[in-house]
Residue, then its C-alpha position, 0 to 999 in steps of 0.5 A: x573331504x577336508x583337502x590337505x591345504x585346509x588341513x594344515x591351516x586346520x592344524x595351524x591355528x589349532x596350534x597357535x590356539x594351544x600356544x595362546x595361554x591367558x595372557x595372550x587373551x587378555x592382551x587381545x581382550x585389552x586391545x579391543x576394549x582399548x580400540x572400542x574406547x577410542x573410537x567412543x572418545x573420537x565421536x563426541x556427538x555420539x556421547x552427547x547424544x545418548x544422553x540428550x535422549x534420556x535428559x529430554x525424557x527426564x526434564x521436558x516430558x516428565x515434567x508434563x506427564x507429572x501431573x497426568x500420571x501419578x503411579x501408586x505404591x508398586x514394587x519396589x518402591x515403598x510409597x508414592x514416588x515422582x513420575x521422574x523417579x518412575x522412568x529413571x531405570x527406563x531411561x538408563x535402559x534406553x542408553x543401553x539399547x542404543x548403545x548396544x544397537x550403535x555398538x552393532x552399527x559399528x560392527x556393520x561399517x567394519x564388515x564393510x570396511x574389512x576391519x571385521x574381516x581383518x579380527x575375525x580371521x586372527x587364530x584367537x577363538x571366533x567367539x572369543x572376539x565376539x565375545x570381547x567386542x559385546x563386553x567393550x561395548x557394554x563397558x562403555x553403555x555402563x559408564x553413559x548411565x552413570x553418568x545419566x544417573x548422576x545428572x538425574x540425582x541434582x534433578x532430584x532421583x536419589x535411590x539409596x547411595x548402595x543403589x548406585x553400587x548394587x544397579x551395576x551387576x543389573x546394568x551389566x547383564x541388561x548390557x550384555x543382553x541387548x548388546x547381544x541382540x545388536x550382534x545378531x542383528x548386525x549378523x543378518x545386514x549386508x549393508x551399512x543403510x539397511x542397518x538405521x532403518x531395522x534400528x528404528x524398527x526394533x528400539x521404538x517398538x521395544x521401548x515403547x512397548x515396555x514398563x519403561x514409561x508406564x506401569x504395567x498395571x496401567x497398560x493392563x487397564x487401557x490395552x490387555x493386549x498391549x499388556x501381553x506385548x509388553x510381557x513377551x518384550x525381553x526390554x521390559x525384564x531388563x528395565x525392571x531388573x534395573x529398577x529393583x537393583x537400585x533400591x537394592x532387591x533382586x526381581x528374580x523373575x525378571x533376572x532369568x528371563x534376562x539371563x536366557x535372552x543372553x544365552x540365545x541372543x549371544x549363541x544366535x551370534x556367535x551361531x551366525x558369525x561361524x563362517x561355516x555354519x551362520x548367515x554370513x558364510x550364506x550371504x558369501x555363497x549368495x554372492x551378497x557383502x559381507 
């Protein structure tokens, strides 16, 4: 049985949601990506640092690996290309992983600080918020890889200039989708420490374990097992949706697969952020932070 002071907090916020109309959502959807954007040009190192990740790959080790590993003419590549040219959607598929997962530690030091619970208790939707935080952060991970891929271009990966046009939809939902599964990481980690370690924990094995690096084909050779792994990793149809859009073709396969992780990472989210109904409402009758 609802009390009657809970009814009438109830029936307050239902009326401010139904005095909201869209210039209000957008005025709060502007102030979270404006705060979001804030705090990236704030942490420098955090700029510099996802890219010297995906630069080291492109100019250290690929420049090794070159003459190790020659890749044949797969899809959706039309004849032989540089080891350096292969790794170039995985690569801008790894700053949109640790974006997503560095957007999520944030969420985690603000549960901690009080500034999520200070978001989440204002009268706009709960998933709403979520939402508009997840599509921040994404907007931010977009602007890293463009950045990456032009540094890449003067190293000599130039996909067709529409490429560079057509990868955005492909790297908007990739963003989407692991910015998700950050989210609901993040849902399910009381303290801000626990976080680094379930990071390495889940980044390493998802790239690792993907076609980031090595052709499928190759994996299937050297470990069908592996092969299955890399097939059941949800990274790798991300990678590769990113790897078709840049040389403007759709791998249909790998955009649905993508788009259903969407909706079960961002619903198991949302699911889980619920105070009444997700992990967080039992951590608080477990008596643990939230």
């Amino acid at each position: 049985m609802t009390s009657p002071v809970q009814a009438g907090i109830l029936s307050a916020d239902r009326g401010h949601e139904r005095r909201f109309g869209v210039r209000h959502h957008l005025m709060c959807f502007r102030g979270i990506v404006f705060r979001e954007g804030l705090r990236f040009l704030n942490q420098r190192e955090r700029f510099i640092s996802s890219l010297v990740r995906p630069l080291l790959w492109l100019f250290v080790f690929a420049a090794g690996f070159r003459q190790v590993l020659g890749v044949s003419i797969i899809p959706p590549y039309k004849t032989y290309v540089l080891y350096e040219v292969y790794i170039t959607p995985g690569l801008c598929g790894m700053i949109l992983l640790f974006s997503g997962m560095q957007s999520s530690l944030s969420m985690v030091y603000d549960r901690e600080m009080g500034n999520m619970r200070t978001l989440l208790v204002s009268p706009f939707p709960r998933w709403f918020l979520l939402v508009s935080k997840l599509l921040a952060g994404v907007t931010v991970s977009i602007l890293q890889v463009y950045v990456f891929l032009a540094i890449a271009w003067f190293w000599g990966v130039k996909p067709p200039v529409m490429g560079y046009l057509f990868v955005l939809p492909a790297l908007f939902l990739a963003g989407v989708m692991l910015c998700a599964l950050g989210m609901l990481l993040s849902s399910m980690i009381k303290q801000l420490e626990n976080f680094a370690g379930v990071m390495n924990f889940v980044i390493f094995p998802m790239y690792f374990a993907s076609s980031a690096l090595y052709p499928l084909w190759r994996i299937q050779e050297a470990s069908p097992l592996l092969h299955k792994i890399c097939l059941a990793n949800p990274f790798t149809y991300a990678v590769e949706l990113v790897r078709f859009a840049l040389y403007g073709q759709i791998d249909w396969y790998s955009l649905w697969i993508v788009v259903g992780c969407i909706l079960l990472f961002l619903g198991g989210a949302i699911y889980a952020y619920d105070p009444s109904k997700g992990l967080l409402s039992r951590k608080q009758d477990g008596g643990g932070n939230t």
